[in-house]
C-alpha positions as CSV (number, residue, x, y, z in Angstrom):
1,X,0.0,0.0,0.0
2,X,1.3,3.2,-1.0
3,X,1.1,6.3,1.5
4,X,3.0,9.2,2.9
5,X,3.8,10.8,5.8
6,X,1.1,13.3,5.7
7,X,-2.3,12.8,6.3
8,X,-3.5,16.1,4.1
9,X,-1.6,14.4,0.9
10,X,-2.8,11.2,1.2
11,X,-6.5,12.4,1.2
12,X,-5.6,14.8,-1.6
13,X,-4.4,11.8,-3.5
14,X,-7.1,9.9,-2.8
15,X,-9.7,12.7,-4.1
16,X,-7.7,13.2,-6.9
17,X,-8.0,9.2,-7.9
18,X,-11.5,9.2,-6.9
19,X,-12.2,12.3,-8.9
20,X,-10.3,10.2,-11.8
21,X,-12.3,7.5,-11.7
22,X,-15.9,9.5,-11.9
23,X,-15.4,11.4,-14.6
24,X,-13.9,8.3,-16.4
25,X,-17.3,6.5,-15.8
26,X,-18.6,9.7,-17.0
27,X,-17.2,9.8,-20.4
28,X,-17.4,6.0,-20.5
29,X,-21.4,6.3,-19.9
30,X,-22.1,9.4,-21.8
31,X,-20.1,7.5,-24.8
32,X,-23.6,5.4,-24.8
33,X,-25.9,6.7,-27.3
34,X,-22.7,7.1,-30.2
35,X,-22.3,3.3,-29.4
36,X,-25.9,2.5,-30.7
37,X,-25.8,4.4,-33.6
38,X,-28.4,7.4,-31.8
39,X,-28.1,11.1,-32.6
40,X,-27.5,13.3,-29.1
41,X,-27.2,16.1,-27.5
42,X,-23.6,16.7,-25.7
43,X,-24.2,16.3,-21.8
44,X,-21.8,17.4,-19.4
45,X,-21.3,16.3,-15.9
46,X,-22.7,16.0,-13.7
47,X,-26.2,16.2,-14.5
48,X,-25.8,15.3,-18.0
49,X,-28.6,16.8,-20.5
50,X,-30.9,17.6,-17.4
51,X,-31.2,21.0,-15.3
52,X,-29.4,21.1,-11.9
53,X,-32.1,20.3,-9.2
54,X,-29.6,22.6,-6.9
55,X,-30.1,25.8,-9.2
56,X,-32.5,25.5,-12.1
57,X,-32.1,27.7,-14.6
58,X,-35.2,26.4,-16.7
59,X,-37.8,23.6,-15.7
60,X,-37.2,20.4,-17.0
61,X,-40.0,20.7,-19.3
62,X,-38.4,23.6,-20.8
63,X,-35.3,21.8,-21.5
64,X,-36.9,18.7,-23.2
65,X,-38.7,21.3,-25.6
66,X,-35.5,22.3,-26.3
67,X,-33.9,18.6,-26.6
68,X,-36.8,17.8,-29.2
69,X,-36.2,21.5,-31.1
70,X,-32.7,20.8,-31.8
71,X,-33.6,16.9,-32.8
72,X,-36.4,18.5,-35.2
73,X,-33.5,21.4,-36.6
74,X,-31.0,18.2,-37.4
75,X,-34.3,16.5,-39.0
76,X,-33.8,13.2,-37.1
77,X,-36.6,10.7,-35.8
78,X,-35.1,10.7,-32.5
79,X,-32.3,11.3,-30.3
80,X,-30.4,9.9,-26.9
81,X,-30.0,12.5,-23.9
82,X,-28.5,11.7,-20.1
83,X,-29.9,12.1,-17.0
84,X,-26.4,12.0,-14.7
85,X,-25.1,9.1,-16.7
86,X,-28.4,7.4,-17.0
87,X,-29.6,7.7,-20.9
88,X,-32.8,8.8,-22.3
89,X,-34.1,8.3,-25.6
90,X,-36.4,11.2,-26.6
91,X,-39.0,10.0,-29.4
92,X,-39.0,12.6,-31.9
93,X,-41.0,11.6,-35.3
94,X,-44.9,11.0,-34.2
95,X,-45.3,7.5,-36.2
96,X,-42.0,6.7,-33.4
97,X,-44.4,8.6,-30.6
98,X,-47.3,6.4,-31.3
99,X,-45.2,3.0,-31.9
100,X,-44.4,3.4,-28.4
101,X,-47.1,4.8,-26.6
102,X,-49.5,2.8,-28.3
103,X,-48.8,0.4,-31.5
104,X,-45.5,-1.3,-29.8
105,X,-46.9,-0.3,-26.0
106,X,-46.1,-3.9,-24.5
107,X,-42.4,-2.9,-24.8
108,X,-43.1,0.4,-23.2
109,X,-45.8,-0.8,-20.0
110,X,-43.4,0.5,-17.5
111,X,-43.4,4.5,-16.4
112,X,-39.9,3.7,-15.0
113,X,-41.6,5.8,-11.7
114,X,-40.1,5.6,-8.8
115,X,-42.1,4.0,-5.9
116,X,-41.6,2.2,-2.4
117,X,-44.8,0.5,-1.2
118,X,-43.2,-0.8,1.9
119,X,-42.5,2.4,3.3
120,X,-44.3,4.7,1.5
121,X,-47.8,3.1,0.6
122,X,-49.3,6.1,-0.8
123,X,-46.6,5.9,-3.9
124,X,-47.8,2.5,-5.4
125,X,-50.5,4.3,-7.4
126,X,-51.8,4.2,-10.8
127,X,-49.2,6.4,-12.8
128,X,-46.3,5.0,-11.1
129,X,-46.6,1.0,-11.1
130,X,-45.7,-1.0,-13.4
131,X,-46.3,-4.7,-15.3
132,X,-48.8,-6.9,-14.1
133,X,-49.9,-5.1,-10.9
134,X,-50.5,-1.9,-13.4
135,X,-52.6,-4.0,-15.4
136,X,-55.0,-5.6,-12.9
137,X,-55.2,-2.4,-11.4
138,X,-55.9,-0.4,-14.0
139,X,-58.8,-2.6,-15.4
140,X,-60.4,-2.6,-12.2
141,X,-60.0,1.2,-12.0
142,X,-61.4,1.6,-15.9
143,X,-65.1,1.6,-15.7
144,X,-65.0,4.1,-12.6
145,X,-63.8,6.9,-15.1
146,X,-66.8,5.9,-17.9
147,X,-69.4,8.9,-18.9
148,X,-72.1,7.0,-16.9
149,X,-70.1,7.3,-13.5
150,X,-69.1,11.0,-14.1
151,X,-72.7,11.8,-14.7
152,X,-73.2,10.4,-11.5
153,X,-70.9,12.4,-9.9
154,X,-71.7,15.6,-11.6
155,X,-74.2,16.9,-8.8
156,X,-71.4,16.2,-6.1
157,X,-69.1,18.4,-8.3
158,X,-71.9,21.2,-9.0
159,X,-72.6,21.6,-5.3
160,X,-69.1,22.8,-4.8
161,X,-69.8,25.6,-7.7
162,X,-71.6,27.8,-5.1
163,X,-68.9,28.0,-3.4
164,X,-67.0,29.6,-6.2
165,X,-69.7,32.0,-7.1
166,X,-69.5,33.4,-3.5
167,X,-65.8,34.0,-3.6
168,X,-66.2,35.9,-6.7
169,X,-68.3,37.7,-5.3
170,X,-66.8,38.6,-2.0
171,X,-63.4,39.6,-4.6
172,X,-65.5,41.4,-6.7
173,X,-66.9,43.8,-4.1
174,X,-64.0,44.3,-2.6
175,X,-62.6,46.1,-5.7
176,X,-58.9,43.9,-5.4
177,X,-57.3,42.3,-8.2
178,X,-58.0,38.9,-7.9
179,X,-55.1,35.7,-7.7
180,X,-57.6,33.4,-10.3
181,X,-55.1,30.7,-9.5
182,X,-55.5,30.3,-5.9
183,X,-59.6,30.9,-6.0
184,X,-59.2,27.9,-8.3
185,X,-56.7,26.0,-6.5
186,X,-59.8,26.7,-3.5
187,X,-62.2,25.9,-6.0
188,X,-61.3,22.2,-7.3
189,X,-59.7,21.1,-3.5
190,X,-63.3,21.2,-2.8
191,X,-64.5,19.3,-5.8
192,X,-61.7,16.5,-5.4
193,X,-62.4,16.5,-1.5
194,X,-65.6,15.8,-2.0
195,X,-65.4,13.3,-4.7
196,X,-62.1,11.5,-4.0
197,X,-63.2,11.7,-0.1
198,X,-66.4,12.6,0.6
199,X,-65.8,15.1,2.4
200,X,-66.8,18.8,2.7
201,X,-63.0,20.8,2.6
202,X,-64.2,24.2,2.6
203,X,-60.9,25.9,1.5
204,X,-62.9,29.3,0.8
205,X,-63.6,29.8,4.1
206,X,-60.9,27.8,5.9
207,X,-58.1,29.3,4.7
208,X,-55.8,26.7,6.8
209,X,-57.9,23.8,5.4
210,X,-55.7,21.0,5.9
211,X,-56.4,20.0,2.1
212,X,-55.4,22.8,1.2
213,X,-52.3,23.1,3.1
214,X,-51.2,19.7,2.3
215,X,-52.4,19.6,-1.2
216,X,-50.1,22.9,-2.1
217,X,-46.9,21.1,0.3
218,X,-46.5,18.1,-2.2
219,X,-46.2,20.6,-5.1
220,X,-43.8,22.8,-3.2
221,X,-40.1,22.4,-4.5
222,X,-37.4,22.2,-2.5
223,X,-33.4,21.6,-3.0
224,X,-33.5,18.8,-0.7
225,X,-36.9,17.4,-2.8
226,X,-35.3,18.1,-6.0
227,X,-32.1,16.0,-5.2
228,X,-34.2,13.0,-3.5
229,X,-35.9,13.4,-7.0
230,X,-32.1,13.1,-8.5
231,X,-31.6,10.4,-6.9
232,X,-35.1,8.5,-7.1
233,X,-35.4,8.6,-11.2
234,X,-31.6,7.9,-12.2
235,X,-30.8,5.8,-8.9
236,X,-33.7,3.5,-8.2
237,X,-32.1,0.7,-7.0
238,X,-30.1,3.1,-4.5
239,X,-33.3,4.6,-3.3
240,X,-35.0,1.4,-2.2
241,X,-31.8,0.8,-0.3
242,X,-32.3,4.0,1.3
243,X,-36.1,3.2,1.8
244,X,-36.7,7.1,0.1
245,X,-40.5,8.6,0.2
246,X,-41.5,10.3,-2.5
247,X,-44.8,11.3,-0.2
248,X,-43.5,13.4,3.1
249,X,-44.2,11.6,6.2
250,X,-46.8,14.0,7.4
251,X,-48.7,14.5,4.3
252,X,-48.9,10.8,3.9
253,X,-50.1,10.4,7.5
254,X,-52.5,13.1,7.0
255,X,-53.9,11.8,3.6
256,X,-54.4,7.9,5.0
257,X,-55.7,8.8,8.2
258,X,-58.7,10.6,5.9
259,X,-59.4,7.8,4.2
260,X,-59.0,5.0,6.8
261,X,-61.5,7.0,8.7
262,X,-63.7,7.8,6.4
263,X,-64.0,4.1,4.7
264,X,-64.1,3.0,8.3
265,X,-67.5,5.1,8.9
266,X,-69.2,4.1,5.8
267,X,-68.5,0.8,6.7
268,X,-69.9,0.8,10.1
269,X,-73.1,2.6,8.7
270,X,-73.9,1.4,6.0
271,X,-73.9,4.7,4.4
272,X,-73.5,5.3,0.8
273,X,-72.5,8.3,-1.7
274,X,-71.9,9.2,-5.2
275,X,-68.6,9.9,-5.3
276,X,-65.0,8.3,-6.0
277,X,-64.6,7.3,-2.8
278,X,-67.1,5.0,-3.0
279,X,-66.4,3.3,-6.2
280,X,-63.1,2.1,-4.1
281,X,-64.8,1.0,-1.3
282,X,-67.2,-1.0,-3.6
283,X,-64.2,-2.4,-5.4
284,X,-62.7,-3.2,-2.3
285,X,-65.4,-5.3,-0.9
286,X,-65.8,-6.5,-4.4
287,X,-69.3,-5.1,-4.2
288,X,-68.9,-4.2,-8.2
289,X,-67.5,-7.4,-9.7
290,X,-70.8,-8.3,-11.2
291,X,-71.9,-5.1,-12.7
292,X,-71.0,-4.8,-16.9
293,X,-67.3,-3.7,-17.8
294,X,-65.6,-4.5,-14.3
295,X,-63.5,-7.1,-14.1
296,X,-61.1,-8.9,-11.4
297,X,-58.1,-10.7,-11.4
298,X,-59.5,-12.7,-8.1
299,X,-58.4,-9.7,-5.6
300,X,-59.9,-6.7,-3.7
301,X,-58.6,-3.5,-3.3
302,X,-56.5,-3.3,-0.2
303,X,-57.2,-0.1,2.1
304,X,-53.8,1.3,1.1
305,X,-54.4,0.6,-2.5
306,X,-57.6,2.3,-2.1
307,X,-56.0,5.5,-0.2
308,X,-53.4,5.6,-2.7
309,X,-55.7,5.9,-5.7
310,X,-57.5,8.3,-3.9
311,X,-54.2,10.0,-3.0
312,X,-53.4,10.2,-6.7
313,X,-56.8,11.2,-8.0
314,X,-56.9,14.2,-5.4
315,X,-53.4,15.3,-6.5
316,X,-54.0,14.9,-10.4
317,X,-57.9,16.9,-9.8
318,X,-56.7,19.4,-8.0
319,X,-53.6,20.8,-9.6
320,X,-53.3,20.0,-13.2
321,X,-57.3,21.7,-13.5
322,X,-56.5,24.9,-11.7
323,X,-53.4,25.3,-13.5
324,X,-55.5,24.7,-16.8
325,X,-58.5,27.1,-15.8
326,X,-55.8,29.5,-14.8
327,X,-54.0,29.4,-18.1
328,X,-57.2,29.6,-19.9
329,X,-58.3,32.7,-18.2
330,X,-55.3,34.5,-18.4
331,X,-55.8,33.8,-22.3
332,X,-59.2,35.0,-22.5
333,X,-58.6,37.9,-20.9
334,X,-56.0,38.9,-23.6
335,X,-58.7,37.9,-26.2
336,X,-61.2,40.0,-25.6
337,X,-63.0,38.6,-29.0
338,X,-62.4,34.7,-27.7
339,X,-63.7,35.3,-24.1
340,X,-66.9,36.8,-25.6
341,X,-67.5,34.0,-27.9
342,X,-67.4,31.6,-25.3
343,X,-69.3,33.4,-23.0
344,X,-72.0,33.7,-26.1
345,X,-71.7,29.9,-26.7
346,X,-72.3,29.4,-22.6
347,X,-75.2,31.7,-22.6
348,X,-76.7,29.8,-25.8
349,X,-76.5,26.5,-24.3
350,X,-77.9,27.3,-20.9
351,X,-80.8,28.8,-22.4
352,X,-81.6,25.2,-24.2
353,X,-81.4,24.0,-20.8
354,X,-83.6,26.1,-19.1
355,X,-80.8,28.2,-17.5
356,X,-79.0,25.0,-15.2
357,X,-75.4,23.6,-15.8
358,X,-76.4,20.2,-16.4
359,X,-74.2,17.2,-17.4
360,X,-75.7,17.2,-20.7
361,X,-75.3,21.2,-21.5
362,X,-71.7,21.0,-20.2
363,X,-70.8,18.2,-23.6
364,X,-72.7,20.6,-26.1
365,X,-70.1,23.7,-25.1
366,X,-68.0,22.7,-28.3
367,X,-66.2,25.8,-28.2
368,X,-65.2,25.7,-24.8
369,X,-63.6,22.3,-25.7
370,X,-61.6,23.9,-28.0
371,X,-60.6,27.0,-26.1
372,X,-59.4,24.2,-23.5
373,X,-58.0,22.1,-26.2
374,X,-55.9,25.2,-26.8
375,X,-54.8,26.1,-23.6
376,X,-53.7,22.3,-23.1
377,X,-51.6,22.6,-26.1
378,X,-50.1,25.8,-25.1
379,X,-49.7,25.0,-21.2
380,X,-50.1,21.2,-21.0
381,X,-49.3,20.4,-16.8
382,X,-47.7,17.6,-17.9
383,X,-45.3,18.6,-20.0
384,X,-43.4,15.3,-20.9
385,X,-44.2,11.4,-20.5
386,X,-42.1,8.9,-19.5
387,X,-41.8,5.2,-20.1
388,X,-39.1,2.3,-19.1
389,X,-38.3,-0.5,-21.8
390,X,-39.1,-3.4,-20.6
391,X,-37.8,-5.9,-23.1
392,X,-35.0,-5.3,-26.0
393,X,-37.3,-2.9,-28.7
394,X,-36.1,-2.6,-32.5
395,X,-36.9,0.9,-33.5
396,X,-38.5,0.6,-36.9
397,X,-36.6,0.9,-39.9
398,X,-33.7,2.0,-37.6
399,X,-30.3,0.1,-36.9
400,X,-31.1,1.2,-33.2
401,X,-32.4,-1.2,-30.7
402,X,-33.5,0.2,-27.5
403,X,-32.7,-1.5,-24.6
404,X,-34.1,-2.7,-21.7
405,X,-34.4,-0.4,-18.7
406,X,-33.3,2.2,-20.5
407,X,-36.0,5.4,-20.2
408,X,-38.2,6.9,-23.0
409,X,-39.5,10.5,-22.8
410,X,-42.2,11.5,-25.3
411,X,-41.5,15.8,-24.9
412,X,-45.3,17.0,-25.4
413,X,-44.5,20.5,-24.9
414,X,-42.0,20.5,-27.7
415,X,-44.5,18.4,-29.7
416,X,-46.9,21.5,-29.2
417,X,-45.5,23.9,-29.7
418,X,-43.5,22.6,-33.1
419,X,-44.7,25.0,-35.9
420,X,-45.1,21.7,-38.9
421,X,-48.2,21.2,-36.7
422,X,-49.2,24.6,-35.0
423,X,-48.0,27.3,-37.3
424,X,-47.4,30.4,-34.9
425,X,-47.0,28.0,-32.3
426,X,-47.0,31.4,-29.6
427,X,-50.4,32.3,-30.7
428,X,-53.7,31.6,-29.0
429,X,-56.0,30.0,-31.6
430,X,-58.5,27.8,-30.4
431,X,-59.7,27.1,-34.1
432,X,-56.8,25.1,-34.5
433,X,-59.4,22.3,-32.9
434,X,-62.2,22.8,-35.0
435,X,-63.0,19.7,-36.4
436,X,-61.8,20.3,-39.7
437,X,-58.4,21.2,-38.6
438,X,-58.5,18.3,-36.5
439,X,-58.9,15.8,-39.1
440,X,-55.8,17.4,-41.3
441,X,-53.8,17.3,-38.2
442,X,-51.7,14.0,-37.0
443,X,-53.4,12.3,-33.9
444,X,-50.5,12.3,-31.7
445,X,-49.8,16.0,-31.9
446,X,-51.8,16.6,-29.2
447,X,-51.3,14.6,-26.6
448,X,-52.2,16.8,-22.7
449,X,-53.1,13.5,-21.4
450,X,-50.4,11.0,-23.1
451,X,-52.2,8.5,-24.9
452,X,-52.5,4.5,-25.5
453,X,-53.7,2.4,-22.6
454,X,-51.6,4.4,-20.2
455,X,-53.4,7.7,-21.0
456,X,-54.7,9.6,-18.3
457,X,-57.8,7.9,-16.7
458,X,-59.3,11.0,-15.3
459,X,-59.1,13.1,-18.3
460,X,-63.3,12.9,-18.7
461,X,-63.0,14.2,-15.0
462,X,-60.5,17.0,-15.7
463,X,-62.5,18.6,-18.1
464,X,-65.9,18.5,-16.7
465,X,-64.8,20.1,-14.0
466,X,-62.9,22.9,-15.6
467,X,-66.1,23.6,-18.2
468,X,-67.9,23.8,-14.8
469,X,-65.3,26.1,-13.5
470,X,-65.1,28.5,-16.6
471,X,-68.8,28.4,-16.9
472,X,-69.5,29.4,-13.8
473,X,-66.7,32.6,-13.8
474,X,-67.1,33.2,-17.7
475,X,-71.2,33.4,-17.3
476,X,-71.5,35.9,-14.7
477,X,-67.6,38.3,-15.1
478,X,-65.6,38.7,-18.0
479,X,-61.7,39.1,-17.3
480,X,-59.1,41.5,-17.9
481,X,-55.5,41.2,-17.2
482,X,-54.2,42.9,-14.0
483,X,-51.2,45.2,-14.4
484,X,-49.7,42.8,-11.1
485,X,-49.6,40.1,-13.7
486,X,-45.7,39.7,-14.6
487,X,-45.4,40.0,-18.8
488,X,-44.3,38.2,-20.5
489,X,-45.1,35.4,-18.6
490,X,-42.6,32.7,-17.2
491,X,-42.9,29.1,-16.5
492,X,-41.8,28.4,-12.5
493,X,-38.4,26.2,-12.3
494,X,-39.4,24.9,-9.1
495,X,-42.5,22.9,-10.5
496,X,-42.9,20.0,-12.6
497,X,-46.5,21.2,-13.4
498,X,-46.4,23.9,-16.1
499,X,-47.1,26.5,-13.8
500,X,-46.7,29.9,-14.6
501,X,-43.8,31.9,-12.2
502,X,-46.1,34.3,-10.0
503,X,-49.3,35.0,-9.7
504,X,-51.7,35.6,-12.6
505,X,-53.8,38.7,-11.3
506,X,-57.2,39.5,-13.2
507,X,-59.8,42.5,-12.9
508,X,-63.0,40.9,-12.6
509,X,-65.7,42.7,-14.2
510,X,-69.8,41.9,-13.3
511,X,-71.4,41.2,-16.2
């Protein structure tokens, strides 16, 4: 063994080798993509093609539009990218999008999302299992998501819509510009509380409702969350080690003591409701295994699978539709002539339905579909997909083979926003989704909610309630932009959701 007589040279020496070593593995991994014959983007260490999650400069959504714009400028099908020294191929041609999301989706099953049921039950949900488990699950899940179960559930939303109309009000009279994100961050807490749980949140008037409060903690960014991330996506194996959470302890506590309770209490007396929450506790005690389209692979939901779906159901409601009605508003308000053409559409509708919001009038606002269609394109919350290879996948007529384990990323955002499919990608132009347009226009160039059988199951859920949402503020205000409202507007580093960076401040004007 070689060493010296000091201590300070030795360790020097032995940083120095170590420091040898990692940036060897470094070059050796990031030599990966130019070994299988894969167009890519030059990482650097240590964090390879992704942002630092110490001091992000753009959010990673950003970065992947970028990824896909420079594979789109060098007119190839696809391209390899790093995360660390993990790689990452990045789909680039649609036909290549849909193989894998879709056409060739039993090599892509996997989201490659990290999870830890042992320690952290509320993880192992929907978006993040995987294989058979995902599957069993998921065609159990299926038929609660159908038009015939949201209609059901569309009183228990509705009754949360007075609620809205009284904060507007109270905002209204007070003269103040109004934060339209956090009235609807208030707004669909309550609907998700009450269909996901049952359960009256009352976040208008509570303003340290403790749905509220936890439901904005798990989308607050932090260094130390950002690196557990790090380490969670490129380092799985590492993480189980380390028995990580991707759920804080208290919000997890919080979130299965609500639904222990409240399944406990339905249980004990008999009592019954319209809502999510009970299409769980009906599939737990296997109460729906004889009604049309459900299906079981012999076993019940567990009370932690139950209060994990319900975990990820209330997370998915509650943030990805306010951040859509919010983006949406902030759009009509700087179209004046697109605002007014909804709110004649919502006015024309109601009146064939003697003035109510009803299930039915709610489907025949086309237009408001395509405003929303619009505003998904522009601001989709999710603004890349992910998937794991789970078996060796010849790309077609490629000399490429992807391998397994290795992780996909389908970049929506750059998707939207590339101009062969949205000419004046910046522009706001909800008739890019009238029907004609989109019939000319390839299916998988629009794709908010991914697509193929791991597409979002809530999406029918998402937009009812944000037509409910916009109908109820469009019908009765119309919107201005508020001089508080930072221009041009930013996307927030610190959130994975496509949120914008500050508040989006409106005038509301009674109409």
């Amino acid at each position: 063994m070689f060493y010296t007589d000091s201590l300070l040279t030795d360790l020097f020496g032995l940083l120095l080798a170590l420091t040898a070593i990692v940036i060897t593995y470094y070059k050796w991994s990031f030599a990966y993509w130019k070994k299988n014959n894969v167009p890519y983007l030059e990482p650097t260490i240590p964090f390879g093609n992704l942002p630092s999650p110490v001091k992000p400069t753009d959010t990673i959504g950003v970065v992947i539009k970028k990824a896909y714009e420079e594979f789109r400028r060098r007119k190839v099908p696809h391209g390899g990218i790093f995360g660390l020294t993990r790689p990452i191929y990045l789909a680039v041609d649609l036909e290549y999008v849909k193989n894998i999301l879709t056409k060739d989706f039993q090599h892509f099953v996997d989201r490659g999302v990290y999870y830890n049921e042992k320690v952290d039950p509320l993880s192992a949900h929907l978006f993040a299992i995987g294989g058979q488990k995902w599957r069993n699950l998921r065609v159990k899940l299926t038929p609660t998501f159908t038009s015939g179960k949201m209609k059901m559930m569309f009183q228990t939303l509705l009754d949360c819509e007075e609620n809205l109309h009284e904060k507007m009000e109270t905002l209204h009279k007070s003269g103040q510009a109004i934060d339209i994100k956090d009235v609807l961050g208030c707004y669909t807490t309550d609907i998700i509380g009450s269909c996901a749980f049952g359960l009256e949140c009352n976040t208008f008037k509570e303003e340290d409702s403790p749905f509220r409060k936890y439901g904005k903690k798990v989308f607050t960014s932090t260094t130390f969350r950002r690196l557990q991330f790090t380490i969670t996506i490129n380092f799985p194996k590492l993480a189980q080690f380390l028995n990580l959470r991707t759920v804080p302890k208290d919000i997890a506590d919080f979130f299965t003591k609500v639904v222990r309770d409240n399944v406990a209490y339905r249980e004990k007396n008999n009592y019954s409701r319209k809502d999510f929450m009970q299409l769980l506790i009906d599939l737990k005690n296997n109460k729906l295994a004889q009604e049309e389209g459900y299906q079981h692979d012999g076993n019940t939901l567990t009370i932690d699978e139950v209060a994990a779906q319900s975990f990820i159901f209330f997370l998915a409601g509650f943030e990805t539709s306010s951040t859509t009605m919010t983006w949406a508003l902030y759009e009509l308000a700087k179209n004046q002539d697109i605002q007014k053409k909804v709110r004649d559409e919502i006015n024309t509708v109601l009146a064939k339905h003697d003035g109510k919001v009803t299930y039915e009038a709610i489907q025949d606002m086309k237009y408001m579909s395509q405003v929303l269609d619009e505003t998904l394109r522009k601001y989709p919350p999710v603004p890349f997909v992910t998937r794991q290879c789970i078996k060796d996948y010849k790309v077609p007529d490629q000399d490429v083979i992807i391998r397994k384990g290795v992780r996909v990323f389908i970049p929506i955002l750059g998707i939207h926003y590339d101009e062969e499919y949205y000419p004046n990608p910046e522009k706001f132009d909800p008739e890019r989704f009238s029907h004609e347009n989109i019939q000319n226009r390839h299916q998988y160039a629009h794709i908010p909610f991914g697509e193929g059988p791991r597409i979002c199951i809530g999406l029918r859920f998402g937009i009812m309630q944000s037509k409910v949402g916009l109908t109820s503020l469009l019908r009765n205000y119309n919107f201005t932009l508020n001089s508080k409202t930072k221009q041009p507007m930013k996307f927030s580093v610190k959130s994975f959701i496509l949120a914008a960076d500050g508040e989006v401040w409106l005038n509301a004007q009674k109409i």
